[in-house]
Legacy VTK file of the C-alpha trace (Angstrom):
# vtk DataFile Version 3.0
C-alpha trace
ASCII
DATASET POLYDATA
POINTS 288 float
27.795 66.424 -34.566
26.684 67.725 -31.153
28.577 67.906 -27.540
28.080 64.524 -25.792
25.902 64.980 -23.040
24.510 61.921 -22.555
25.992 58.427 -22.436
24.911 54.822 -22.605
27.138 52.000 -21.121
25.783 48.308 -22.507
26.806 45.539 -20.504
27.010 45.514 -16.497
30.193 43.533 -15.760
33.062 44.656 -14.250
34.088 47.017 -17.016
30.988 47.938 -17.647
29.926 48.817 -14.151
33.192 50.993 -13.750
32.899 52.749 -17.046
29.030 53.948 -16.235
30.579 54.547 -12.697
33.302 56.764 -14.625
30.751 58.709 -16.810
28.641 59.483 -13.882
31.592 60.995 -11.900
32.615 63.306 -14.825
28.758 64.545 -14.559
27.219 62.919 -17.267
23.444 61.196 -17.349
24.106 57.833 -17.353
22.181 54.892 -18.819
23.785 51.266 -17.656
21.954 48.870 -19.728
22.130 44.468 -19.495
19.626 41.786 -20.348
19.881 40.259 -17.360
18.661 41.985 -14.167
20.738 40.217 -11.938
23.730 41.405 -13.031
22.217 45.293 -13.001
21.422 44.655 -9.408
25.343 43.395 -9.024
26.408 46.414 -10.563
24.208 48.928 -8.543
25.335 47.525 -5.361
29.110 47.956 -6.293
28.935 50.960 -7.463
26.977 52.301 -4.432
29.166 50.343 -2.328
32.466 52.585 -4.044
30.222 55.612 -3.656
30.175 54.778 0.223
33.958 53.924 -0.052
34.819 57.310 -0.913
32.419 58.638 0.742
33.944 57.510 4.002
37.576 58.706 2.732
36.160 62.021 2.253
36.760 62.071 -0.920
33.307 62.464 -1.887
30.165 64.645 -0.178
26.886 63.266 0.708
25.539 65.377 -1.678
27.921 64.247 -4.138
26.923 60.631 -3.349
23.071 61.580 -4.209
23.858 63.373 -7.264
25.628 60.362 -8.647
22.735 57.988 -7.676
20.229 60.405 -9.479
22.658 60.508 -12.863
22.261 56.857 -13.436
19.465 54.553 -14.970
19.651 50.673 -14.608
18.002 48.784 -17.900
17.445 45.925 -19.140
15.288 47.511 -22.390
17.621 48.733 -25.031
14.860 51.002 -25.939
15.913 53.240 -23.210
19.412 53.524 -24.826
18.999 56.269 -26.843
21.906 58.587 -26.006
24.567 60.872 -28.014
26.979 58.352 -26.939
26.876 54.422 -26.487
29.822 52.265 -24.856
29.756 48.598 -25.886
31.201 46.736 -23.242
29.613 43.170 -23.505
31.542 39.976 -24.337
33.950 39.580 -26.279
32.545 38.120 -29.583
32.420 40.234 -32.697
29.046 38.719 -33.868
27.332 39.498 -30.651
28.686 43.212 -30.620
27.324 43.682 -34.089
23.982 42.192 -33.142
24.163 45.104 -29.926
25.341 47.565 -32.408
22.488 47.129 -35.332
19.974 47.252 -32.562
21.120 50.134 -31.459
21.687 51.391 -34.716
17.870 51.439 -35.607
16.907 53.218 -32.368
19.266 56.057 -32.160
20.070 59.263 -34.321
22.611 59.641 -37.006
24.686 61.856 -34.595
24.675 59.241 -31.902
28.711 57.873 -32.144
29.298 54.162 -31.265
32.358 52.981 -29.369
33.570 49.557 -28.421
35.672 48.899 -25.492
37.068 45.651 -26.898
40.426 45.291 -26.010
41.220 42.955 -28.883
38.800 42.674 -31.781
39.556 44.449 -34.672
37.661 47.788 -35.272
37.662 47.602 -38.961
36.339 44.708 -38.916
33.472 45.829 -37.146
32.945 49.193 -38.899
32.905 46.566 -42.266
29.970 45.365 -41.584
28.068 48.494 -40.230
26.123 51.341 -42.091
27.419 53.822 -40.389
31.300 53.766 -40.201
32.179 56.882 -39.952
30.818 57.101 -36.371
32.074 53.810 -34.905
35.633 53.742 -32.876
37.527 51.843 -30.406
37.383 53.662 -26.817
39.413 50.538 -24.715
39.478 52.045 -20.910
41.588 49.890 -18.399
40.521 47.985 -15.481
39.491 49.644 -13.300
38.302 52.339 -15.170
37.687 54.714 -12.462
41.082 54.797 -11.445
43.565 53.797 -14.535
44.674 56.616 -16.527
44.975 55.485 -20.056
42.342 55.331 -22.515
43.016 54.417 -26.161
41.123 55.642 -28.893
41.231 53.613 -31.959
40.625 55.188 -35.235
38.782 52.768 -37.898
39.506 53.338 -41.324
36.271 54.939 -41.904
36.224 56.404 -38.482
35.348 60.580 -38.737
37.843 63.178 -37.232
35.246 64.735 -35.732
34.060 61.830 -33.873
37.753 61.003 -32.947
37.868 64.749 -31.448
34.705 64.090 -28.990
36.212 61.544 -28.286
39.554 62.600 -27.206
37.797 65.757 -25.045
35.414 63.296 -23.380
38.914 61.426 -22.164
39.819 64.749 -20.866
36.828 65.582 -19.247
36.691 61.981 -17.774
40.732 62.853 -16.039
41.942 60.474 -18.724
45.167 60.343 -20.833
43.881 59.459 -24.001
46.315 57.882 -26.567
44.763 57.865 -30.622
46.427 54.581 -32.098
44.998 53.059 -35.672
43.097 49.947 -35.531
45.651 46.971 -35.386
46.192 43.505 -33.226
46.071 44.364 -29.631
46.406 48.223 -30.210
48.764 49.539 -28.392
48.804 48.587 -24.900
47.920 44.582 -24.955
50.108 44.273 -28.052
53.210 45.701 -25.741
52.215 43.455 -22.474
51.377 40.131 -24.331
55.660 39.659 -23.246
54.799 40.208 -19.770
52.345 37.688 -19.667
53.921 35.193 -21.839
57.318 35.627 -20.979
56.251 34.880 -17.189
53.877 31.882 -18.148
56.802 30.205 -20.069
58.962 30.632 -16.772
56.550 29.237 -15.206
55.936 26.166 -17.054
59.684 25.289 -17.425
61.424 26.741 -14.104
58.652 25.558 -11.903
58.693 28.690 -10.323
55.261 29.537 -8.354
53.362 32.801 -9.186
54.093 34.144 -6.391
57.962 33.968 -6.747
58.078 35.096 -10.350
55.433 38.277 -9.163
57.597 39.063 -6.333
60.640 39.392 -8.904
58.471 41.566 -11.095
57.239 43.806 -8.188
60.746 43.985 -6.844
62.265 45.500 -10.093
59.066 48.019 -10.209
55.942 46.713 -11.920
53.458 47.841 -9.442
51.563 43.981 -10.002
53.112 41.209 -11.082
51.953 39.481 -14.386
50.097 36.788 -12.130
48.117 38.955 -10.147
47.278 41.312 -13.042
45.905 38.240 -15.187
44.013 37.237 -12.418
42.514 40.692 -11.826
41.306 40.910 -15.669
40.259 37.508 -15.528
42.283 34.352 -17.180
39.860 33.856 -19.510
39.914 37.247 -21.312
43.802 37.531 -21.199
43.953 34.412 -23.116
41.185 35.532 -25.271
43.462 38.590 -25.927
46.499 36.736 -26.361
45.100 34.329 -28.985
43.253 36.728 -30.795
46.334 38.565 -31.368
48.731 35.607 -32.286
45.843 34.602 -34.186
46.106 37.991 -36.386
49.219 38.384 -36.280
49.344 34.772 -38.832
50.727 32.640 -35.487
54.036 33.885 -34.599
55.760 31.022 -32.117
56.794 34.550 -30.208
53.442 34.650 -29.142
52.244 31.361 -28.642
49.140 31.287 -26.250
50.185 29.926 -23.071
48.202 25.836 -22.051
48.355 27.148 -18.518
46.116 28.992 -19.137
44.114 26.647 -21.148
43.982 24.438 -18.000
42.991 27.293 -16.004
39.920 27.601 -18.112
39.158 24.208 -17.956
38.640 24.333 -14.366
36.586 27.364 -14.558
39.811 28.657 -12.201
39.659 32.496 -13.842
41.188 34.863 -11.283
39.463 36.697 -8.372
35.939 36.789 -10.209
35.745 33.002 -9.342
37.728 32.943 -6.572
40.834 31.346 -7.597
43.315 31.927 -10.579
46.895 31.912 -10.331
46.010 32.354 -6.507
43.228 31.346 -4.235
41.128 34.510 -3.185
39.377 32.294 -0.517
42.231 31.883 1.420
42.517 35.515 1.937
39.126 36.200 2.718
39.042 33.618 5.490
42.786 35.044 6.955
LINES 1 289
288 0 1 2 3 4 5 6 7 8 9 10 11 12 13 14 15 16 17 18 19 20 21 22 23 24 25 26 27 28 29 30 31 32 33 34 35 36 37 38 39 40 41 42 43 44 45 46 47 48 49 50 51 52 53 54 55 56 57 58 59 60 61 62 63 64 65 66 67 68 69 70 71 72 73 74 75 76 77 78 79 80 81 82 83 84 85 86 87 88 89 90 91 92 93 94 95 96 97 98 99 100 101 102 103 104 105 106 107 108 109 110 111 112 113 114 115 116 117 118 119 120 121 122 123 124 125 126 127 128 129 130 131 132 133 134 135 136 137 138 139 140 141 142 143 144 145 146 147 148 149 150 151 152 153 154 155 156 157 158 159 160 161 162 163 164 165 166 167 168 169 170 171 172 173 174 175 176 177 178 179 180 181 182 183 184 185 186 187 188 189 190 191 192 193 194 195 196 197 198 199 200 201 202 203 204 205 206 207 208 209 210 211 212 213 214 215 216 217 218 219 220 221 222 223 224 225 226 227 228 229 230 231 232 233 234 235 236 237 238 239 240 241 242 243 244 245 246 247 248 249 250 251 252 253 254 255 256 257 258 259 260 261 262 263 264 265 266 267 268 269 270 271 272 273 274 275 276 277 278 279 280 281 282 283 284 285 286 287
């Protein structure tokens, strides 16, 4: 297989948007693609809006600023996805990531490798019901991906060493710590934190104890964000889609019980800071 040079990000939400933000930084040609043009125009005005960000800091030139905007494609025709590598980051439902996938699949090169950036559906799985198995893998970056360190790379059973070695050198080149971990509930990372979010849910639900109070706690004996601010940065709704997936897999372990604040959470469409209240109200601190 060849160098990746170029690099397709599908879906424009926040992940999305910050991974294609990522690749263009590290100097790659990006292609961001999403069917719905509203949420490409979203995604170009945040990412232009970071550019400016750092731009102000310094941190970044004017010229740097214009190379990045010339790097990166906005698309809502997967035709135009044809890359050496493509980054699924859509929602997370394994029958619409296959659907993405066999598209893509019929449009692209042998050589081109597929990566998902679920954090929680099983690669296997996936790669089962592929053609090409031996160059699909796991590549789960953290939120936000421009600035969080860790990526994991998850090896399917079927997954090529060769493809796991681009892999692991595009982390590099991206300034990421990449970690290889087999394909298993929650990987690494979200299998290790499901405690912090439980754990702090549970104390929640029989102390009384605000979010606030229990984050403060957290933060005060080094976490650098409590659980309740972290689940409401990721979004409510996808930490409890992690957390049931894996007690789900993991044949229901009490342990691990998914948490009904939550549930309630997502019954009032309450899902952290990308609707404006979670575990705290975002309005408030806008309007203070």
């Amino acid at each position: 297989m060849q160098q990746i040079k170029t690099i397709g990000v599908c879906g424009a939400g926040t992940m999305g948007t910050g991974i294609a933000q990522l690749s263009v930084q590290s100097g790659f040609p990006t292609i961001l693609f999403d069917v719905q043009e509203n949420m490409l125009q979203k995604s170009k005005d945040a990412m232009h809006e970071n550019w400016k960000g750092l731009l102000a800091k310094g941190k970044i030139s004017q010229e740097d600023l214009l190379q990045f905007e010339k790097l990166i494609i906005y698309s809502s025709n997967i035709n135009h996805c044809v890359v050496d590598l493509v980054i699924e980051a859509i929602i997370e439902k394994a029958s619409v990531k296959l659907d993405l996938f066999h598209q893509l699949a019929e449009i692209n090169p042998i050589k081109t490798i597929f990566v998902s950036n679920t954090s929680s559906i099983s690669i296997n799985a996936m790669a089962s019901k592929m053609e090409d198995p031996f160059r699909f893998a796991g590549m789960h970056f953290f939120n936000p991906a421009t600035h969080m360190k860790l990526v994991e790379i998850v090896r399917g059973n079927e997954t090529s060493e060769a493809v796991i070695k681009m892999l692991q050198e595009l982390a590099i080149r991206m300034g990421k710590t990449a970690v290889v971990c087999k394909d298993s509930p929650g990987f690494i990372v979200n299998r290790v934190a499901r405690h912090y979010y439980l754990e702090s849910l549970y104390m929640m639900a029989q102390s009384k104890l605000d979010a606030a109070t229990i984050d403060q706690v957290l933060e005060g004996t080094g976490f650098k964000m409590g659980a309740f601010k972290l689940m409401d940065l990721i979004g409510i709704d996808i930490n409890y889609g992690v957390s049931k997936i894996i007690w789900e897999d993991l044949d229901k372990p009490k342990r691990l019980l998914p948490s009904i604040l939550q549930e309630q959470k997502i019954e009032k469409q309450e899902l952290g800071r990308k609707t404006g209240e979670g575990f705290y109200n975002y309005y408030k601190e806008e309007n203070n």
